[in-house]
C-alpha positions, -999 to 999 in steps of 0.1 A, spaced: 0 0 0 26 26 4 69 22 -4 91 47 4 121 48 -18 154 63 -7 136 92 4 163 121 13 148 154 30 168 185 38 163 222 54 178 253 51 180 267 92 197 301 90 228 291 69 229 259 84 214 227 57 198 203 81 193 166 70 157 157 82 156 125 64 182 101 49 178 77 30 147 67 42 127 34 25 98 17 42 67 -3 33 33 -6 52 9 -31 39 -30 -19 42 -46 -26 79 -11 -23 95 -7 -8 124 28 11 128 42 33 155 72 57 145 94 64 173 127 84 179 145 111 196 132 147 194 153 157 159 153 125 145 130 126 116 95 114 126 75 146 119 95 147 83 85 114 74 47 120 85 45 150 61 62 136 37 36 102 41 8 125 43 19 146 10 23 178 31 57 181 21 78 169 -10 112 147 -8 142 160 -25 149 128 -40 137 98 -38 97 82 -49 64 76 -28 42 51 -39 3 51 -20 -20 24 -35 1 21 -67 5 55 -74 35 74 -74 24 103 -59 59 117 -52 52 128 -95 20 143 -91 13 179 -91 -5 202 -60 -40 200 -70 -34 158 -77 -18 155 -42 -52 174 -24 -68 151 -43 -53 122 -26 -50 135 6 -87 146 10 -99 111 -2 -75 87 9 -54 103 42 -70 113 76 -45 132 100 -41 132 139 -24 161 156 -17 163 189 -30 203 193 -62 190 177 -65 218 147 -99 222 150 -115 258 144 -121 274 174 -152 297 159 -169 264 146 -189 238 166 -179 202 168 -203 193 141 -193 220 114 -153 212 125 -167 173 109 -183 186 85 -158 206 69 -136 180 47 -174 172 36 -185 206 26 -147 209 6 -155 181 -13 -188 188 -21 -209 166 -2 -248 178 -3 -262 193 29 -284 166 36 -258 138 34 -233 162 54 -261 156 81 -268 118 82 -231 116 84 -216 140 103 -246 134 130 -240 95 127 -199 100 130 -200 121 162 -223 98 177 -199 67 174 -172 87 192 -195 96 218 -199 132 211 -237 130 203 -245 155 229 -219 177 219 -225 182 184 -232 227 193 -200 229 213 -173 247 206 -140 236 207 -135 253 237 -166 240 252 -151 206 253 -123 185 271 -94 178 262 -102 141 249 -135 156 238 -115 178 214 -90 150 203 -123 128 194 -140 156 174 -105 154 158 -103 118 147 -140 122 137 -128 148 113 -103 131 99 -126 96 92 -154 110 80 -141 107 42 -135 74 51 -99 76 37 -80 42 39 -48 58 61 -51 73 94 -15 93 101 -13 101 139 13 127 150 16 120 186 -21 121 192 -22 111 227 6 138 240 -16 162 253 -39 142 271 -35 128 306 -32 92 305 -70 80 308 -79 102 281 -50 92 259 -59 55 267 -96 62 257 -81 78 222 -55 52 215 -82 22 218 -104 46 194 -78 48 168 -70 12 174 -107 2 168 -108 22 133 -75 0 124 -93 -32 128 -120 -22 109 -98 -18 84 -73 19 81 -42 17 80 -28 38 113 7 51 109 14 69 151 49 91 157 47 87 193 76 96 216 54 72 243 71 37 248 38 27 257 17 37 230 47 24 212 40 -11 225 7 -12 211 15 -10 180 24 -43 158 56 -26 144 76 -4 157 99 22 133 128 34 152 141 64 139 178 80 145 194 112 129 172 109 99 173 71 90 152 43 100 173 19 126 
């Protein structure tokens, strides 16, 4: 489902070229579920952008579902990325003006789902996670957890086939992050691929492969 390919990545900080990824080649079959882990520095944020098409190698090919999408142009790559990726942060990134149900409801609208449909699945997707009752709140009407679940919502309700999870857990206390790891876990067996950069050796454990990442390269 996705190969990485000698994937090199590097920054220009100050005057200073940084080498963010080396190297880097890696398969994940579909319904895998993989935790990336490694020191602060050493690449796992690089490799999710570059896995989730919100940043470009240097050198190197990406292939998702027998694409190479590393070759496609902007508009192809939002293309793939609305329909096929759902991301995880661990601030959330919802909109703080906009209620839990329109923060669901917006990779719908961008696609150009009709209002009525919008509805019967938005409504439906907030009440598997729970959030039912909290379909008016604001973001910052709602817990921490809350706001992590209004997150994951978000990022499923295209249904996309890859779920990338940048340390989703990290600010939650532990019961919460428990609750959101088991939700995540629960989408990858029905199915999604879920891809976690976690500096957590317990979330790590979870997983069914760890990636150990150091200075840029996969250990």
């Amino acid at each position: 489902m996705i190969h990485l390919q000698h994937i090199e990545r590097m920054f220009m900080v100050g005057e200073e070229e940084v080498h963010a990824l080396r190297d880097v080649s890696m398969r994940a079959e579909a319904g895998e579920y993989i935790a990336i882990m490694g020191p602060s520095g050493s690449g796992k944020s690089s490799l999710l952008n570059i896995l989730g098409l919100l940043d470009r190698p240097d050198s190197g090919s990406y292939e998702l579902d027998g694409t190479l999408v590393s070759g496609l142009d902007e508009k192809q790559q939002a293309a793939i990325r609305m329909h096929k990726i759902g991301f995880v942060f661990q601030f959330f990134h919802l909109v703080p003006r906009l209620s839990a149900f329109e923060n669901v409801a917006l990779p719908l609208i961008l696609s150009g789902v009709k209002p009525d449909e919008r509805q019967t699945r938005v409504t439906a997707a907030l009440a598997s996670f729970g959030l039912g009752n909290r379909a008016r709140h604001r973001p910052d009407q709602l817990s921490g957890g809350q706001r992590q679940r209004v997150a994951i919502a978000r990022a499923t309700i295209m249904q996309p086939s890859v779920i990338l999870a940048d340390e989703p857990t990290g600010n939650l206390d532990r019961s919460s992050g428990i609750e959101v790891a088991e939700i995540l876990e629960e989408l990858n067996r029905q199915g999604m691929t879920l891809i976690m950069v976690t500096h957590d050796p317990e979330m790590g454990k979870r997983s069914r492969r760890q990636i150990l990442m150091v200075d840029g390269r996969i250990q």
